[in-house]
N, C-alpha and C positions, 0 to 999 in steps of 0.2 A: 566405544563400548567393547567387553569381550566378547568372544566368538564364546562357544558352546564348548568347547577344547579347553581353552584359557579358564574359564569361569571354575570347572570343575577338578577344583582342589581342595584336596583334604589331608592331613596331618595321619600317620600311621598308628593305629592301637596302643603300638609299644611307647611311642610320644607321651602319649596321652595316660600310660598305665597310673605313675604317679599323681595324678592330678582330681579336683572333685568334680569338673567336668563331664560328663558322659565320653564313653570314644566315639570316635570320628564326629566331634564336638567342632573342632577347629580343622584348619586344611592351612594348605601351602603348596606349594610345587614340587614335585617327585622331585627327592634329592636338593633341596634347598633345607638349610640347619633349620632345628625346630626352634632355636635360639643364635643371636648374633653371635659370631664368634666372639666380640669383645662388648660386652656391654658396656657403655659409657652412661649409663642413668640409673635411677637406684628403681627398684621396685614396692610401690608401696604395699602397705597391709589396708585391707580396708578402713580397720580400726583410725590410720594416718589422713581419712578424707573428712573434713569439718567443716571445707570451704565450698560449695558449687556454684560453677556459674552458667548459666541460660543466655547462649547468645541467639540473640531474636524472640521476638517475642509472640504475640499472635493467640492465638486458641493453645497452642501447643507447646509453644514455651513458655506461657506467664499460668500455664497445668502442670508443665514439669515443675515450677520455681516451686507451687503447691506443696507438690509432692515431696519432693526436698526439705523442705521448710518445715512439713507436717512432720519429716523424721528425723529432725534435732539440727539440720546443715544452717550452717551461715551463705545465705543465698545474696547471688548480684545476679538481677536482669538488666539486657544490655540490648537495647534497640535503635534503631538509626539515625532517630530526631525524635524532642518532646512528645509529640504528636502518638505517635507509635507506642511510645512508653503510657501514655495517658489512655490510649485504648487496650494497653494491655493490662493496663491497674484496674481498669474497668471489668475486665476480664474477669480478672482474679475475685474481685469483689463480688461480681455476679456467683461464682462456683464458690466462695465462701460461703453468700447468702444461702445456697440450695445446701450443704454440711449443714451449717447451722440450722436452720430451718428444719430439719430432718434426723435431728439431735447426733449426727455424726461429732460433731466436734460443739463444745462450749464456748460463750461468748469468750471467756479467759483465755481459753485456748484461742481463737480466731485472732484476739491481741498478740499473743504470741506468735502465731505465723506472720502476721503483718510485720510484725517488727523484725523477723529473721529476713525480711526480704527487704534490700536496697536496690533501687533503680539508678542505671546511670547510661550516657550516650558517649562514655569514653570505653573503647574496649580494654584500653591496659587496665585502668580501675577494674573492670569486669571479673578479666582473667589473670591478672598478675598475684593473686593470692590463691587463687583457685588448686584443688587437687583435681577435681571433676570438671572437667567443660561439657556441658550438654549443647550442640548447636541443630537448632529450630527453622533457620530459613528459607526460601525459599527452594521450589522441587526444580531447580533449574542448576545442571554442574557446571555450570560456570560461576552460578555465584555460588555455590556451596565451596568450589574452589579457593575461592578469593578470600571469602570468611574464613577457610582455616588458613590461609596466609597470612591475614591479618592477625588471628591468634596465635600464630607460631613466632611471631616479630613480639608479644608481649607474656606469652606463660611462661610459666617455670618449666625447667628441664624435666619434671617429671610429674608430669599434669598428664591425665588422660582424655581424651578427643574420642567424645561420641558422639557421631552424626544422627539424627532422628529420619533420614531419607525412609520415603516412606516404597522406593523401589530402584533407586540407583545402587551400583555397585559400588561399596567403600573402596576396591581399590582403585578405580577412575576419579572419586572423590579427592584421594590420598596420591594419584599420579605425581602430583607436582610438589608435593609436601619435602618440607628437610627432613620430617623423621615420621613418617609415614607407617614406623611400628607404633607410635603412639594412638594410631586409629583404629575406632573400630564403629560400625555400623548398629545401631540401636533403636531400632522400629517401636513406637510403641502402637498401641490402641487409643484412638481418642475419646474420650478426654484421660492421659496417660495418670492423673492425680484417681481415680475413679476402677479404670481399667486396668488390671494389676499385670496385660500381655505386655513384654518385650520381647523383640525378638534380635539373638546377638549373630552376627555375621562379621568375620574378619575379613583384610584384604590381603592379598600376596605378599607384604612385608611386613603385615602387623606382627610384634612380637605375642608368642602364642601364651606368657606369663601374664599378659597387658588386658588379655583375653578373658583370664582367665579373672583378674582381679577383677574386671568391667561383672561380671558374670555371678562375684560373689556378694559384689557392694548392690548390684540390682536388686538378688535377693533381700540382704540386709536392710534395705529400705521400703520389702513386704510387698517388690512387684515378684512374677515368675516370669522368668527367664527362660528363653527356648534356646538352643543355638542349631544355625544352618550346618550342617556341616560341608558345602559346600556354597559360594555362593551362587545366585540364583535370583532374577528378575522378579519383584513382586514379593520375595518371600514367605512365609507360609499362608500366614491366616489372608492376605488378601487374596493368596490366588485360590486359597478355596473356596472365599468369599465371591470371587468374580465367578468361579466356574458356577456355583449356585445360582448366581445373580444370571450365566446365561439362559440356562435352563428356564430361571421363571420369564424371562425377554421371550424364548422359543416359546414355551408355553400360551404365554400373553397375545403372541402375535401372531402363531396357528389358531387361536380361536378357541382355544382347550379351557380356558377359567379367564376369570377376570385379575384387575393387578390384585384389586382388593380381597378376594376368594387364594390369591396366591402369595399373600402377607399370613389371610388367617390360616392358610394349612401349615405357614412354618409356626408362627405366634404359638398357637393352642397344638401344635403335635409335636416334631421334632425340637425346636427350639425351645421347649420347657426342659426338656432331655439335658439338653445342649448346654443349659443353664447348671446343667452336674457335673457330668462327664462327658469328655469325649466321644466320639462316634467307637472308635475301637475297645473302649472299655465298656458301650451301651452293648454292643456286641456281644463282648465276653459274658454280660449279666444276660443275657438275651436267650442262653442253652446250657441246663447242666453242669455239656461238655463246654460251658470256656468259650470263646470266642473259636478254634477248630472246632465243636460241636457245630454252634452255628454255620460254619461257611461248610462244611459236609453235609448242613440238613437242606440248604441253600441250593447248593449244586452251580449249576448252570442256569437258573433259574432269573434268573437278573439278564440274560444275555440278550434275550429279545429287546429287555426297556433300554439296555446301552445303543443296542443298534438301531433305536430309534428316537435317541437324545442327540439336544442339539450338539455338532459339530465344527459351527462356525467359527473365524477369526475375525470377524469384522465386524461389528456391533451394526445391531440395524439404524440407519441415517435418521431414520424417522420416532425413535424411540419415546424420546422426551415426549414427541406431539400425541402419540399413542398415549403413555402412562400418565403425563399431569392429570389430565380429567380425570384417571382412573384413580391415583391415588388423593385429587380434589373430592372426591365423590366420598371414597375410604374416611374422610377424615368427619363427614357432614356424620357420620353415621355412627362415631363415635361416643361412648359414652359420657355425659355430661363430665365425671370425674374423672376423663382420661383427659376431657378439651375438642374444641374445633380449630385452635389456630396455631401457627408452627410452634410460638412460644409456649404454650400451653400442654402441647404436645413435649414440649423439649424438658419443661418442667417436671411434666411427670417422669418422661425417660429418665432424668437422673436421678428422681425420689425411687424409682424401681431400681435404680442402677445400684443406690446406697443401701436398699432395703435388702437385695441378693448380696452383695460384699458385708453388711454385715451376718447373714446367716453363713458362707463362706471362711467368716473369722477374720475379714481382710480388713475390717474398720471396727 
């Protein structure tokens, strides 16, 4: 892994002036070219990507294949043996069923993504037509290594390599790669077909145009795009997601609310917010003056609750055994059209999930 030194690299404004990227969007090492000096590959336009391919499969690639598929690509999913691929078609079928079912997409339409997507257990087949390689794998870099190995031995010269890690660094990923500017790191939200977050982070040799392309074809397929501008363990939304998730653990286990009382204070307060805008744009709507209004009427006035939120690194050993019953308990008490059991639960989550994307505009 890199040290804290190593990790934090960024690309200079003036790089970045020409580009539709934000600046300090991408990064690189002080004094390393923003571009190879001799490129040997061509650069595609997004317009030139038709093909994608999803290597692994899972919750999270046979969501991407969706996604893909849903926006006109000629998709191959690519898993390790029959087996794998038979639970990932199962997959898919299941998150067609809750679309359809929830008038997101038409039965005509559901034949039509079915048929953009071909399964297969040969990676060349996979990837040797592919513009786009989406890779899905396991969160362990040694195989995510190997996977792009394997792909790099069957794509075309100017294929782009996006990892879905959901907190490894793309350039440990990309260590052993031959062309290691073809990588770039691409987080999504699960279920990524649904969740329209990606999040792009480069590695120390990815070419910054490769970047830039990964960043425009995301949008053009109706997800948003963030970029790191440097990289960073975890990346955004989980680590703000975990720092949240400490606080309700300290909360839970001082004795301060239950897990269930500390679902409904996000559910029915912040988190309806959340479901709009950001915390820093709730802000800016929050005073007159703007978000400076607000943090001037604020003051210091938050310093107390900082200095008495949790602080810890270590997740308490005992967690799990603390919150199942609490959140066993949350679920009895649910209402009948929300469900009592995971599946039920999970059902509605996605019908709520479609019902915000489409007021959103995103489906």
């Amino acid at each position: 892994m890199l040290n804290q030194n190593e990790a934090a690299r960024r690309l200079s404004p003036q790089r970045l002036a020409a580009r539709h990227i934000p600046a300090g969007a991408e990064q690189r090492p002080a004094g390393t070219p923003a571009t190879p000096a001799i490129r040997r590959y061509v650069i595609m336009k997004v317009a030139d990507i038709k093909r994608a391919a999803c290597v692994g499969g899972g919750v999270i690639g046979s969501s991407w294949a969706i996604q893909f598929a849903m926006r006109g690509l000629a998709v191959t999913l690519y898993d390790i043996n029959d087996e794998q691929l038979k639970r990932s078609e199962a997959q898919m079928h299941k998150s067609l069923d809750a679309l359809e079912q929830f008038n997101a997409i038409t039965p005509e339409r559901r034949g039509e993504i079915v048929a953009a997507i071909r399964l297969t257990t040969s990676m060349e087949e996979a990837v040797a037509d592919a513009q786009f390689i989406q890779e899905s794998g396991p969160e362990r870099l040694e195989i995510k290594q190997s996977i792009l190995a394997q792909v790099e031995a069957c794509a075309a010269a100017d294929a782009l390599y996006a990892s879905s890690t959901s907190g490894l660094l793309i350039s440990d990923i990309a260590a052993k790669a031959a062309h290691p500017e073809r990588c770039v790191g691409a987080h999504p939200y699960n279920p990524p077909h649904l969740i329209p977050l990606v999040e792009l982070t480069s590695g120390d040799k990815t070419d910054p145009a490769l970047l830039r392309l990964a960043y425009d074809f995301y949008q053009s397929i109706g997800k948003e795009a963030v970029l790191l501008r440097r990289e960073c363990p975890g990346f955004i939304a989980n680590r703000l997601q975990l720092a949240l998730y400490r606080e309700v653990q300290d909360l839970v286990m001082r004795g301060v609310c239950s897990v269930e009382d500390a679902d409904k204070a996000l559910v029915y307060g912040p988190g309806l917010r959340w479901a709009i805008f950001g915390h820093n744009m709730i802000m800016q709507l929050g005073n007159p003056g703007g978000l400076t209004g607000m943090v001037n009427m604020l003051g210091n006035s938050g310093d107390r609750w900082l200095a008495n939120m949790a602080s810890w690194t270590h997740q308490p050993d005992n967690w799990a055994e603390v919150a199942q019953p609490g959140v066993d308990e949350e679920m009895k008490h649910f209402p009948d059209h929300i469900g009592h059991t995971n599946e039920a639960c999970a059902a509605y989550r996605d019908q709520m999930l479609i019902e915000l994307l489409k007021l959103h505009k995103k489906l």
